[in-house]
TORKOL-4160 file (C-alpha; in steps of 0.2 Angstrom, whole numbers, padded with zeros to 4 digits, m for minus):
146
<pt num="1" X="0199" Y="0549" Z="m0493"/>
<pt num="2" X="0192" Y="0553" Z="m0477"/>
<pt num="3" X="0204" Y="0543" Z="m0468"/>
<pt num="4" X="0218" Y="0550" Z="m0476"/>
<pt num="5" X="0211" Y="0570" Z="m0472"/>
<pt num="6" X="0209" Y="0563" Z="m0452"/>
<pt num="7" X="0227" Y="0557" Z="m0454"/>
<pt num="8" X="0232" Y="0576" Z="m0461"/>
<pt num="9" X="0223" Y="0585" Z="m0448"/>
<pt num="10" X="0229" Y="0573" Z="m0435"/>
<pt num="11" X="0247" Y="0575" Z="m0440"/>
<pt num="12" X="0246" Y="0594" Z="m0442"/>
<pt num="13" X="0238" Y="0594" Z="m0424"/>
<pt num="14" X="0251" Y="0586" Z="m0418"/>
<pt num="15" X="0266" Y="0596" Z="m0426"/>
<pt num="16" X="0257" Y="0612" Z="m0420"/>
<pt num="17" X="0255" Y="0604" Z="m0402"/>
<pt num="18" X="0273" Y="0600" Z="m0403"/>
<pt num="19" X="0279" Y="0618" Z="m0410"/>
<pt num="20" X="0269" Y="0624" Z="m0397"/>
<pt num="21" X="0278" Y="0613" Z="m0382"/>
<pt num="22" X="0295" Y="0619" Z="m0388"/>
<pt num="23" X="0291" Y="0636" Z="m0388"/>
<pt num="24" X="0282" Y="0634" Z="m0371"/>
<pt num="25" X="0300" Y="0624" Z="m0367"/>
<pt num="26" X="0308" Y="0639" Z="m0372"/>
<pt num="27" X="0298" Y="0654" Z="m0363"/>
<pt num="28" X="0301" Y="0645" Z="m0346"/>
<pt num="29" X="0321" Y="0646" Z="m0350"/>
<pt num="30" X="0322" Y="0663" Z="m0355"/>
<pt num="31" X="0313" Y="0668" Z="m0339"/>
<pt num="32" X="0322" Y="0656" Z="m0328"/>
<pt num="33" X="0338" Y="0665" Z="m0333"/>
<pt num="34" X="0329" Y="0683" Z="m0334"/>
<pt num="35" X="0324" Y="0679" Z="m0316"/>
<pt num="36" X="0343" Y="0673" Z="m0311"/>
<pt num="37" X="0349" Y="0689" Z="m0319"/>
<pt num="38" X="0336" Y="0699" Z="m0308"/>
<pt num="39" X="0342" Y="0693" Z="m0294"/>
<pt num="40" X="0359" Y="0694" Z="m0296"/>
<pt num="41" X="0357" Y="0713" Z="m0301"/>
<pt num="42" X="0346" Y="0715" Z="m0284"/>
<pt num="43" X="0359" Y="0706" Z="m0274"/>
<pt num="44" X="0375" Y="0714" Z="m0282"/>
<pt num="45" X="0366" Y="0734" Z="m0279"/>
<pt num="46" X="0360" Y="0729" Z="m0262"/>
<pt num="47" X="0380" Y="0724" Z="m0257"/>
<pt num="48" X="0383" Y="0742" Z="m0264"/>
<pt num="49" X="0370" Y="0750" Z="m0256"/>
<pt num="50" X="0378" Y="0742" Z="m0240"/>
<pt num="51" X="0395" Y="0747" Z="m0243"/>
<pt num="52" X="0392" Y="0764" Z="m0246"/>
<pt num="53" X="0380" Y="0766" Z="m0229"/>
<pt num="54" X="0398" Y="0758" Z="m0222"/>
<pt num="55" X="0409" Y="0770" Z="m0230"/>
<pt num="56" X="0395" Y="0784" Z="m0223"/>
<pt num="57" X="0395" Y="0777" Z="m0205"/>
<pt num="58" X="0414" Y="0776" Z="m0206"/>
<pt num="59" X="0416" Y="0796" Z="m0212"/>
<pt num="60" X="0425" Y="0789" Z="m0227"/>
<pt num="61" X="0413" Y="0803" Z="m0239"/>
<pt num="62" X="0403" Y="0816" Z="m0236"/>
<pt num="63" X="0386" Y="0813" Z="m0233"/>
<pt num="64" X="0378" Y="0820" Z="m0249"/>
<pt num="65" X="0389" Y="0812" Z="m0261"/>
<pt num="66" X="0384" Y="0795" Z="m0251"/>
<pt num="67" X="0365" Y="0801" Z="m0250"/>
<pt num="68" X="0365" Y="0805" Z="m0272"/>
<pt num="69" X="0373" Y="0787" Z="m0273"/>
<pt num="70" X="0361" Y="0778" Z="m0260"/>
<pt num="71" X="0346" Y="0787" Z="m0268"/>
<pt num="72" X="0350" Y="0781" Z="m0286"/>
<pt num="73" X="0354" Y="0765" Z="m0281"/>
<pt num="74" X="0339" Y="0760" Z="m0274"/>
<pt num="75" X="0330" Y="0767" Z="m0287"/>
<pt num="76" X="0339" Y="0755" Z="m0298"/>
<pt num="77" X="0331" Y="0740" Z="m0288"/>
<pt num="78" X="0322" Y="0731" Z="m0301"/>
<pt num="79" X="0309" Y="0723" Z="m0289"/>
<pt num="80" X="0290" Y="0725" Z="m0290"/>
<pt num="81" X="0279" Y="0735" Z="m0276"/>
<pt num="82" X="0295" Y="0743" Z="m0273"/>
<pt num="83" X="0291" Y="0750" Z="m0253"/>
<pt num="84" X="0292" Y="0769" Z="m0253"/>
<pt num="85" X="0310" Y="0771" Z="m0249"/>
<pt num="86" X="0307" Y="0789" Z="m0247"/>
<pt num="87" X="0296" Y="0786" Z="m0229"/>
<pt num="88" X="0307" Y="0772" Z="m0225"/>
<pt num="89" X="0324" Y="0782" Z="m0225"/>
<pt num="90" X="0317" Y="0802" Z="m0222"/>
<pt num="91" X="0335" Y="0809" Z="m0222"/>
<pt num="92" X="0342" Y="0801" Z="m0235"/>
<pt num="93" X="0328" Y="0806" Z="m0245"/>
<pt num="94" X="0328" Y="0825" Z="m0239"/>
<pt num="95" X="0346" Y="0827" Z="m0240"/>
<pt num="96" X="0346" Y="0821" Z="m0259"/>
<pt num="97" X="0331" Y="0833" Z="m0264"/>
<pt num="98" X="0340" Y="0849" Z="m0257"/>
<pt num="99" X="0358" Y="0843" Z="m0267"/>
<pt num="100" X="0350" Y="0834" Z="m0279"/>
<pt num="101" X="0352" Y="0849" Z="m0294"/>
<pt num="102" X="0369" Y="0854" Z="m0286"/>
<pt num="103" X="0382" Y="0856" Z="m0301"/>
<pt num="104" X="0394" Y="0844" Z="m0303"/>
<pt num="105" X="0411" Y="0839" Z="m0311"/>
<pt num="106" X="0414" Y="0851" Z="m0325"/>
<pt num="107" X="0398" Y="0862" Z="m0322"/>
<pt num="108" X="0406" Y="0863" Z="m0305"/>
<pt num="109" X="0424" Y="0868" Z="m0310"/>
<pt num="110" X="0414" Y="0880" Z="m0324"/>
<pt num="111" X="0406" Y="0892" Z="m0311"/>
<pt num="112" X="0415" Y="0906" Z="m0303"/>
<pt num="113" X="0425" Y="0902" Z="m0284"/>
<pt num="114" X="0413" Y="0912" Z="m0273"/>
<pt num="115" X="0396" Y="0902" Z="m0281"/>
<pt num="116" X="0407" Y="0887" Z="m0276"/>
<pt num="117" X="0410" Y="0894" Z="m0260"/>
<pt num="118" X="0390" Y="0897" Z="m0255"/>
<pt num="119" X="0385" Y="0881" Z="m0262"/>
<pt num="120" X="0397" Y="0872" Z="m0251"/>
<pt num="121" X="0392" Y="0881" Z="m0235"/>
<pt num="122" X="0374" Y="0877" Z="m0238"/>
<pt num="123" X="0379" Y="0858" Z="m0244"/>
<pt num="124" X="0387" Y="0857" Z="m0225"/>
<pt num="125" X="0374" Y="0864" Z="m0218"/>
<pt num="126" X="0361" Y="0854" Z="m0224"/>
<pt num="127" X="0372" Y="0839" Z="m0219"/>
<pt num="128" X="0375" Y="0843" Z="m0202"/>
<pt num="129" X="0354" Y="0845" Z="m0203"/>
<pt num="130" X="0351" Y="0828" Z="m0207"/>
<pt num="131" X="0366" Y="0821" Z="m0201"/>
<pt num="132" X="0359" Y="0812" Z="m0187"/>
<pt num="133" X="0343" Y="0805" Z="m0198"/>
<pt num="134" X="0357" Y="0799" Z="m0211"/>
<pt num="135" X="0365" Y="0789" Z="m0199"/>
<pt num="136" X="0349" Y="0782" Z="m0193"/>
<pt num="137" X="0346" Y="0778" Z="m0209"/>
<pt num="138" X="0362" Y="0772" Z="m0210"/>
<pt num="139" X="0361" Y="0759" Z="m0198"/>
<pt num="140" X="0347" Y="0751" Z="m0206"/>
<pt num="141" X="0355" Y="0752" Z="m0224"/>
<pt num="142" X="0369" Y="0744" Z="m0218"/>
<pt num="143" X="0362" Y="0726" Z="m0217"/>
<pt num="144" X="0348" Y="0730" Z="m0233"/>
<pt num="145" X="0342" Y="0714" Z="m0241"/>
<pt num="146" X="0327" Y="0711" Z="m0252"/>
């Protein structure tokens, strides 16, 4: 009777040990793949982010359209210990917190012309501010890799 107890245990042991091997098995897939995914995400936002510092560099859009874009995107980066982008690109950073609550799209076409009119002149003159700093900032964002 004994015997046939230790067999029973032994075999339950062993299916648990099993069960637990697949699983095991299994946890390092997912997160092989959830790793993959990561970095494709990081390396597919970090070719946009240097598009966009191109198309900045080039004059193809205004500097605080390209600032909003670039700010968001690296916030999007899903890395740990992200750096402090904010230190790392200054005018980027200032730029987007002074046009950050700017209206937009139908807000935008909702407000009356002369409102329009004043933020428009303060968003130029807040790029031509930073302008320089942008482009510094540019520069760097151009080749950005993590």
């Amino acid at each position: 009777m004994n015997l046939l107890l230790l067999f029973v245990a032994l075999f339950i042991i062993a299916s648990l040990g099993f069960y637990a091997g697949s699983l095991l098995c299994r946890l390092k897939a997912q997160q092989q793949v959830r790793n993959q995914k990561t970095q494709q995400r990081i390396a597919k936002i970090s070719q946009s982010i240097q598009t966009i510092a191109k198309a900045l560099e080039q004059q193809q859009c205004n500097l605080s359209e390209g600032c909003i874009r670039l700010f968001h995107l690296l916030k999007a980066l899903p890395i740990k210990d992200k750096p402090d982008f904010s230190q790392q690109f200054t005018g980027l950073y200032s730029l987007y917190e002074h046009v950050k609550d700017l209206p937009t799209h139908e807000a935008r076409k909702a407000q009356n012309k002369r409102d329009t009119k004043l933020q428009d002149i303060r968003r130029e003159e807040l790029e031509a501010e930073f302008a320089s700093q942008i482009l510094n900032d540019v520069a760097v964002l151009k080749t950005f890799t993590i």
